[in-house]
C-alpha positions in Angstrom: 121.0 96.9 105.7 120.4 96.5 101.9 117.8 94.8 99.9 116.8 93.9 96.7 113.4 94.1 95.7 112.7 91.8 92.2 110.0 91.9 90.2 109.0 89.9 87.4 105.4 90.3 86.6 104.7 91.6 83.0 101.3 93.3 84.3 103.1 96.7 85.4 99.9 97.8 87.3 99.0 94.7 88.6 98.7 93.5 92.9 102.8 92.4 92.2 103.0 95.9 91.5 101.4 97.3 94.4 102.4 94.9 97.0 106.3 95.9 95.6 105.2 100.0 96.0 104.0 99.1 99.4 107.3 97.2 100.5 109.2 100.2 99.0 107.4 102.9 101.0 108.2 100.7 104.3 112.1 100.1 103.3 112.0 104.0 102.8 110.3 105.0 105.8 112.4 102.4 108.1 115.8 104.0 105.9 117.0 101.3 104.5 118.9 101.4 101.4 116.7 99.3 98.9 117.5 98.4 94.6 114.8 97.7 92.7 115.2 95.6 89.6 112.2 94.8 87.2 113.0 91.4 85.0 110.1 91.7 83.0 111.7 94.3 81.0 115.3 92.7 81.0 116.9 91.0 77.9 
């Protein structure tokens, strides 16, 4: 399985932030293959 993790929060250490690194760690530790796009610094 895939996913795609967005995030579009412009406070880059704010609890968007963290609860993102916290789904990241589980996607990694379960092996899933995960992309992670941040829109808040998109164009």
């Amino acid at each position: 399985m895939k996913i795609t993790i967005l995030m579009g929060s412009p406070n880059r250490k704010g609890s968007t932030s963290i609860l993102v690194d916290e789904f990241n760690r589980g996607a990694e530790e379960a092996m899933m293959g995960k992309r992670d796009l941040d829109l808040s610094v998109k164009n």
